[in-house]
ZAROPA-387403 format. One record per residue: x, y, z of N, C-alpha, C in turn; residue in one letter. Coordinates in steps of 0.001 Angstrom, whole numbers, plus 500000, padded with zeros to 6 digits. Example, Ala and Ser with C-alpha at 12.3 -4.5 7.8 and 13.67 -1.06 7.14 Angstrom:
2
513190494310507800512300495500507800513200496700507800A/512850497750507080513670498940507140512900500030507870S/
REM end
This chain:
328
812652591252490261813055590010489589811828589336488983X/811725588731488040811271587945487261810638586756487815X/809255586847488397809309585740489506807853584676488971X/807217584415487471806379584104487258806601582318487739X/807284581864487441808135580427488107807243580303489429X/807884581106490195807438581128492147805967581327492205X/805060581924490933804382582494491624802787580975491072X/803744580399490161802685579291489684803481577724491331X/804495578174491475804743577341492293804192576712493834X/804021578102494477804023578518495977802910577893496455X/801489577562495447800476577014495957800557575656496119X/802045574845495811801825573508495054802778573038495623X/804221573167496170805219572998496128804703571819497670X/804163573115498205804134571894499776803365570520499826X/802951569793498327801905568946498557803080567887497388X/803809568625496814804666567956495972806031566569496320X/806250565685495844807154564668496124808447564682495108X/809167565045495720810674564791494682810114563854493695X/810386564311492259809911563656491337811333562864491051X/811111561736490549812441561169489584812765561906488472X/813885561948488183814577562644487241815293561945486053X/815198562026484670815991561169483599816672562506483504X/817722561590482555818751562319482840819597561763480976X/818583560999480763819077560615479154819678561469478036X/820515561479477542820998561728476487820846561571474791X/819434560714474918818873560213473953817920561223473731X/817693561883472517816421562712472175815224561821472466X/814352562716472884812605562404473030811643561980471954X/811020561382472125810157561604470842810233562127470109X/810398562424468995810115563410468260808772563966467219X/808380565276467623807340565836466758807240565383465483X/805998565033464797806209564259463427806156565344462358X/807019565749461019806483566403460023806626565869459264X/805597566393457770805104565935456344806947566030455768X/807101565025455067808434564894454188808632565774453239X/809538566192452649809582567423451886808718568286451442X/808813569159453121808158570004453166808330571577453244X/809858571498452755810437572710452693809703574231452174X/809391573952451324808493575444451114807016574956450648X/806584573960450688805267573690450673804501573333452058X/803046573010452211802407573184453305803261571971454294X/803109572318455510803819571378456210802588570883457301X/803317570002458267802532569211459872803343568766460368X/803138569490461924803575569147462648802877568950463826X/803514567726465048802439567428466349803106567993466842X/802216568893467634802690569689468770802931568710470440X/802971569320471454802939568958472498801408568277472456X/800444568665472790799233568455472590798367567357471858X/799323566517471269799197565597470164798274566124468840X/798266567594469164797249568017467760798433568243466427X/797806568050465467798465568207463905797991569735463616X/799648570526463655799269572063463212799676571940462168X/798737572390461010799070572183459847799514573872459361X/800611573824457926800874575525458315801241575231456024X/800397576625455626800768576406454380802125576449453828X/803004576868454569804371576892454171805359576947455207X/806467576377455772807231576935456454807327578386457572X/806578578514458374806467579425459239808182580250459206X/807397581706458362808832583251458756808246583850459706X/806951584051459910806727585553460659806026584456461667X/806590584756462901806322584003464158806588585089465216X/805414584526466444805265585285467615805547584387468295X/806745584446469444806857583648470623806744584540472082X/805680583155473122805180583923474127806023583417475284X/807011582404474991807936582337476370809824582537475510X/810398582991476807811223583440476398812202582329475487X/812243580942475817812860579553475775812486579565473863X/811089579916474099811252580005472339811610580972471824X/811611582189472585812469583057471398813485582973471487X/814399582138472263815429581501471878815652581235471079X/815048580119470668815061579035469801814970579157468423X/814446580193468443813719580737467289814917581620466654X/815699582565467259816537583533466651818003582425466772X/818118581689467431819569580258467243819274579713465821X/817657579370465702817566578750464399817413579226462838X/817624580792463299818363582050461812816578582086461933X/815708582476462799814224583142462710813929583825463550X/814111585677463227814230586379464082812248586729463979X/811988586867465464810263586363465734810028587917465161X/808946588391464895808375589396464450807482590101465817X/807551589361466503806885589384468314807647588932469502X/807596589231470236807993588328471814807081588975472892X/806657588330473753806587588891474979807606589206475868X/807454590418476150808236591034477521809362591129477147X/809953591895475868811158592076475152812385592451476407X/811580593931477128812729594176477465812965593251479356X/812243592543479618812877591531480276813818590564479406X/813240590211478599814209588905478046815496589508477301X/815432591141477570816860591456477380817870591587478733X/816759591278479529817737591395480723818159589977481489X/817044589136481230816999587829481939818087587149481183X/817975587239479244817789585786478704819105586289477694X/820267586796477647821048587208476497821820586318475586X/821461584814475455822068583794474791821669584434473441X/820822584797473256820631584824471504819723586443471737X/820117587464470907819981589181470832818973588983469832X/817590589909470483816766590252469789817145590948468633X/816881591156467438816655592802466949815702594010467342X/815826595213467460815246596022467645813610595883466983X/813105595422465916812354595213465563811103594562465575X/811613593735466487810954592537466848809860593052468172X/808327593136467844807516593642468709807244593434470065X/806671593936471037806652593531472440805414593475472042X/804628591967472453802939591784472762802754591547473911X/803321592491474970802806592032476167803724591155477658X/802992590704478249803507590276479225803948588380478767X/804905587635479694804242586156479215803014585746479659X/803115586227480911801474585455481553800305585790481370X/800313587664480906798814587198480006799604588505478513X/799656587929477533799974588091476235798674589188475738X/799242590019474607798216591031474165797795590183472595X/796188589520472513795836588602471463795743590080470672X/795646590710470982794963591866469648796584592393469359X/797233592381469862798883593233469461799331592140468895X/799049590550469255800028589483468353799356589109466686X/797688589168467048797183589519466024797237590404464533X/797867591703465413797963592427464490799197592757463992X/800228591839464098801305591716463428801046590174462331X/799800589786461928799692588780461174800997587855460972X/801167587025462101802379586047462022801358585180461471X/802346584455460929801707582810460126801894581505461055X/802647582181462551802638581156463624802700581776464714X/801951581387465655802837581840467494802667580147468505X/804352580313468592804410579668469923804818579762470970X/803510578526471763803925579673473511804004578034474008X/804242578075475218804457577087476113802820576684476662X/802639574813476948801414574476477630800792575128478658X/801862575393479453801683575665481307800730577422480642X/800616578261479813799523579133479224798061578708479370X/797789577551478925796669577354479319795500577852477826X/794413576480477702794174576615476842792812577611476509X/792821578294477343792081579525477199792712580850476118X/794333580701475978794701581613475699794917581001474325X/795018579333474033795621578717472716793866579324471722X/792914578934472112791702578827472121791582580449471598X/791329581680471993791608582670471872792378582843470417X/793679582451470680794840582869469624794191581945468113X/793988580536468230793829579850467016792690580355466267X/791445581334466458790449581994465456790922582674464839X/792295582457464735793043583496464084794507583492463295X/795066582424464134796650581610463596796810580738464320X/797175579815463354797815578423463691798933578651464984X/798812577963465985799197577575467419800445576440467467X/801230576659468018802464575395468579802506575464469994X/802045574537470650802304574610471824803403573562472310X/804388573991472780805796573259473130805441573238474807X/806473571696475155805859571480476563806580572365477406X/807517573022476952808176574097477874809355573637479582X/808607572554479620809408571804481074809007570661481515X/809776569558481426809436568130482543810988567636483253X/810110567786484538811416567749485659811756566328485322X/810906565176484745811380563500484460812596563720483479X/812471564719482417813880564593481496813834566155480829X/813967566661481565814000568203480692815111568564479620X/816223567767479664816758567575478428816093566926477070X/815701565858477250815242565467476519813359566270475477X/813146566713476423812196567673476366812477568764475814X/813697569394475969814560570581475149814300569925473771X/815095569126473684815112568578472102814143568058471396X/812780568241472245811623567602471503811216569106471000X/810971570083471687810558571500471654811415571748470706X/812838571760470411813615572493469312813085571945468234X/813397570193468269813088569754466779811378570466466099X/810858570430467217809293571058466701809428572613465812X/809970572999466426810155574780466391810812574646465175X/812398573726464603812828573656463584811887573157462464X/811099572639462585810265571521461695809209572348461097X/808963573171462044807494574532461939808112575833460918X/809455575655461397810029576984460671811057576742459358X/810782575372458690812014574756458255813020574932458027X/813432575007459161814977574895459994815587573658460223X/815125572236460126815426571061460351817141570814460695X/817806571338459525818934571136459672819847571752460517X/819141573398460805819789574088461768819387573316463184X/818315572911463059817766572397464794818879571417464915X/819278570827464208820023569050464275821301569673464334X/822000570734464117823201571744464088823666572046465573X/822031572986465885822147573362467238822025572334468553X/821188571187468538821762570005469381822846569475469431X/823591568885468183824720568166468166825809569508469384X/825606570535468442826412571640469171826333571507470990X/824922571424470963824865571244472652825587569754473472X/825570568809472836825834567685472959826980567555473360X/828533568377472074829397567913472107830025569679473373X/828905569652473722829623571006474793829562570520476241X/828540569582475903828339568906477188829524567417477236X/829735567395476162831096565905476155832463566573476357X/832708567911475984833807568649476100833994569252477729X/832790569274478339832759569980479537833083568879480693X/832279568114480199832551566718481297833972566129480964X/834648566465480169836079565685480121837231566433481243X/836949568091480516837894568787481063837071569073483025X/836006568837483175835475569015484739836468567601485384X/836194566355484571836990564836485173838145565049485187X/838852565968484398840471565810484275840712566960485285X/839851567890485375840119568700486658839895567903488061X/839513566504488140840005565832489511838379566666490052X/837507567819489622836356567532490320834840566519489742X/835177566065489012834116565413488554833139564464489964X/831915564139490249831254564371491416831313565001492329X/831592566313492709831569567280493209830169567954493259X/830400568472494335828506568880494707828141570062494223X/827131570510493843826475571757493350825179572255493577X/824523573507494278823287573916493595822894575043493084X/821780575344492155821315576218491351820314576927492643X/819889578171493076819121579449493225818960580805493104X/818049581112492854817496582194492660816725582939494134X/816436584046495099816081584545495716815381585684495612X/814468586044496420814079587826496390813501588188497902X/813198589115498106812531589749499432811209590681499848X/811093589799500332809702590091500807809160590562502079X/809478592195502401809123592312503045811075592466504232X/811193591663505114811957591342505967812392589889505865X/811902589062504497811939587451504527812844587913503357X/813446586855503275814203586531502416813341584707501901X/812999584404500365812483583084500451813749582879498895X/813955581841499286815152580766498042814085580231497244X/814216580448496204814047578828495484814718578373494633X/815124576800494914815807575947494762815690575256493622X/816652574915492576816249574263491226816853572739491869X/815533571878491944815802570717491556816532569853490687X/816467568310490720817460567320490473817008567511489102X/815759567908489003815266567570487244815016568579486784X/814931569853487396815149571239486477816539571509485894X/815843572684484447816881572551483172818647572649483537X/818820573673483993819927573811484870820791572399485621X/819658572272486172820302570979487419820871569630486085X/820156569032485458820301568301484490821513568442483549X/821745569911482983823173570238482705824178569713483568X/824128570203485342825510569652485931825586568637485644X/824239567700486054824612566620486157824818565730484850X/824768566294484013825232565718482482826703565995482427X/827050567100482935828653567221483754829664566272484248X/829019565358484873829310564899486122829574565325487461X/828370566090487583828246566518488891827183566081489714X/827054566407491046825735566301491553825055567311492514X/823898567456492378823147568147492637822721568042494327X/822828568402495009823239568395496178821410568625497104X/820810569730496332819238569764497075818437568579496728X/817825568152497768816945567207497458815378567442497923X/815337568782498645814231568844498745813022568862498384X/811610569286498323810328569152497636810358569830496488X/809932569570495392809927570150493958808651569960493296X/808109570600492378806974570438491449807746569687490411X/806474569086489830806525567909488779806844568805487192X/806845569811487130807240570420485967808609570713485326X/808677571769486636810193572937486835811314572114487122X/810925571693488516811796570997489202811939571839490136X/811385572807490597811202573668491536811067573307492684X/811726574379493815811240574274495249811488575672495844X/810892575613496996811143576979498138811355576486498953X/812552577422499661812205577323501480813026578410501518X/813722578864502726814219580288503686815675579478504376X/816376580709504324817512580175504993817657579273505533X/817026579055506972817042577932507622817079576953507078X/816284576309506131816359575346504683817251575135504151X/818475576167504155819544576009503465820498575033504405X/820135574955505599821353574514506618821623572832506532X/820656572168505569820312570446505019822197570730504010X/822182571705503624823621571873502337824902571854503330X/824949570614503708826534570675504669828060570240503809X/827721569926502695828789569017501705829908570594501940X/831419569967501852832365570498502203832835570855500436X/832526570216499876832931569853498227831911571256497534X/830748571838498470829430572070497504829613573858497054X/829187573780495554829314575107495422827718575489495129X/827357577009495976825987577512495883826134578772494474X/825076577753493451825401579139492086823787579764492112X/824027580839491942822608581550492189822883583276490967X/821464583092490681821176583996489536820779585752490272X/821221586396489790820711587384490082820706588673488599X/820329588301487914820337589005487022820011591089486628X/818874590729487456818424592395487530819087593115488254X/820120592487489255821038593868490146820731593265491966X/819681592703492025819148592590493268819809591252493647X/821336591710494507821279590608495146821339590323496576X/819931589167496767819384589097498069820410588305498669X/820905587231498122822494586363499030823220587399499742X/824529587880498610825228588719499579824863589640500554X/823178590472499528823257591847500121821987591859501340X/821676590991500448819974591084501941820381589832503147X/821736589129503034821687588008504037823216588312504541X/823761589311504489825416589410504752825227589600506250X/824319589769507189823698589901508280823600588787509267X/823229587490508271822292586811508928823478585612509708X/822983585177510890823697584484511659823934583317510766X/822870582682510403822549581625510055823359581265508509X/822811582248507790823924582467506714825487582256506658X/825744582815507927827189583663507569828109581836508383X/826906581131509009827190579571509501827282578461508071X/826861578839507121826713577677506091828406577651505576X/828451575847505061830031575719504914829876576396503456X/829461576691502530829612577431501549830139578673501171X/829326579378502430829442581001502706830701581169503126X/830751580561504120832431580175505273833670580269504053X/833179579148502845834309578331502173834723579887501072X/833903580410500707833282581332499637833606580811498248X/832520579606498581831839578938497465830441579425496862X/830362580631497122828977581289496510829574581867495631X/828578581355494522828812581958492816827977582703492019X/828140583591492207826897584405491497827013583969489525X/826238583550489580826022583500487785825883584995486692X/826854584627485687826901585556484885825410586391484519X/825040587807484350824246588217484234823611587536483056X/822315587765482241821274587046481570821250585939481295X/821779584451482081821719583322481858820517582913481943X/819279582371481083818034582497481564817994580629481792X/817321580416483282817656578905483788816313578722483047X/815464579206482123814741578246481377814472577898479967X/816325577916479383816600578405478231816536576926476817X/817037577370476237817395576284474910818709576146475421X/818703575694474150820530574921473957821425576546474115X/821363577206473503822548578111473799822483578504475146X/821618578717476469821341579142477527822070577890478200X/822059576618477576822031575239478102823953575453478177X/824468575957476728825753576293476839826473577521477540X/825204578210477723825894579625478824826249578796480515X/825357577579480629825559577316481725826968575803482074X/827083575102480839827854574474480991829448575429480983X/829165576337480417830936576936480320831214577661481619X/830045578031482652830334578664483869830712577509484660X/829568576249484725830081575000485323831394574809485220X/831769574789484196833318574361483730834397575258484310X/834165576674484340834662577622484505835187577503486245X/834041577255486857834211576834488347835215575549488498X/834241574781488056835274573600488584836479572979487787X/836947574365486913838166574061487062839661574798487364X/838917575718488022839977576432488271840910576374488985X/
REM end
């Protein structure tokens, strides 16, 4: 499994404080660009508050997290690069690569000489990269760095990252297409979840793997991307435990799980690659087979490639399963 999330987490998580969570519906800031700038040079502020200036509308683009090559092929710009193609054909299937589209590498450390040598006129990767690698890449092409995740409003943060990505690629109108779209999926979902009589009803998002003879969870927080969907739902998010200030992340081990007593609560958990540690590595466990979830068989395995750190269409793979549950 796909575990780069856990592995920036694990050093951090135990020193971390449930962050507050927005939960607004109001777009973020938005990235600034030059006014009709459709096929002439454009600017845009990145995350970073730097002005990437680009002589024309960015076509040939390299994206180094999967969330933008999302974003990028929703907004009719199929990337000329990605990292880790054939994961993000397995993790992330909201929006289908073409065959064409190059593999540079891993996300966490990217090949500068393979993204290089597809001369894109842009690559964007996410902050949490680190500016060793922006530094590197810009002696060479103009850089977007999108903030990729804030557990305070990660919705709102979605829509700062799209409008950027649209603005870079002039897409403007498709970006403002593909929000509204997310918007009114999330007003359509929360009607028919309320008229299904579950509206506040409990929920949580995990992911698992094994290590060894351990089994370790981790838990998507009140303000990770996922969690923020239910609760734009009208649902609630039921873990409250320790999280990083980014993701919205947490860990702990079964035992951890036994705080989830809600009679109402459904456990949705990803398993995308085949490996699943819930049913198959815990169908054993005392402790497990005690949770009112397991008992209720309120465990939901999530549709294969829903990627929980997606754009708006990933954002809609997850509201129609939400929906799907609670209303049946």
């Amino acid at each position: 499994m796909m575990r780069t999330r856990a592995t920036l987490l694990v050093a951090a998580v135990a020193a971390l404080a449930l962050s507050a969570c927005g939960t607004t519906e109001d777009p973020a800031a938005s990235p600034t660009a030059s006014e009709g700038a459709s096929s002439g040079p454009i600017t845009v502020t990145d995350s970073r508050g730097k002005a990437v200036t680009l002589k024309a509308p960015a076509t040939k683009v390299v994206a180094l997290e999967w969330a933008e090559v999302e974003t990028l092929v929703a907004l009719g710009v199929m990337p000329v690069g990605a990292a880790d193609t054939k994961g993000y054909a397995t993790w992330s299937r909201a929006a289908k690569l073409d065959a064409s589209v190059k593999d540079v590498g891993t996300r966490s450390e990217p090949s500068v000489d393979a993204i290089v040598a597809l001369q894109p006129e842009l690559v964007v990767m996410e902050a949490e990269r680190g500016a060793t690698l922006v530094d590197q890449l810009e002696k060479y092409v103009p850089v977007l760095v999108t903030k990729g995740s804030d557990a305070k409003d990660n919705l709102g943060r979605m829509r700062s990252d799209v409008t950027m990505i649209a603005q870079a690629t002039g897409k403007a109108g498709e970006g403002e297409k593909l929000l509204a779209d997310f918007d009114a999926a999330i007003a359509d979902g929360k009607k028919k979840i309320a008229d299904a009589g579950a509206a506040g009803k409990q929920f949580t998002v995990a992911d698992g793997w094994k290590d060894g003879s351990n089994i370790t969870v981790r838990m998507f927080g009140q303000g990770a991307f996922v969690s923020q969907i239910g609760i734009q739902l009208g649902l609630k998010n039921a873990w409250t435990g320790k999280v990083d200030e980014m993701w919205g992340l947490g860990q702990t081990d079964v035992e951890g799980l036994t705080v989830l007593k809600g009679q109402d609560l459904t456990f949705f958990y990803n398993a995308s690659d085949g490996d699943d540690v819930f049913k198959q590595g815990l169908s054993g466990n005392a402790i497990w087979k005690s949770l009112p979830f397991v008992q209720q068989n309120k465990l939901h395995r999530l549709s294969d490639g829903m990627w929980t750190f997606g754009g708006p269409l990933s954002g809609k793979q997850y509201i129609d399963e939400f929906v799907k549950v609670y209303t049946a």
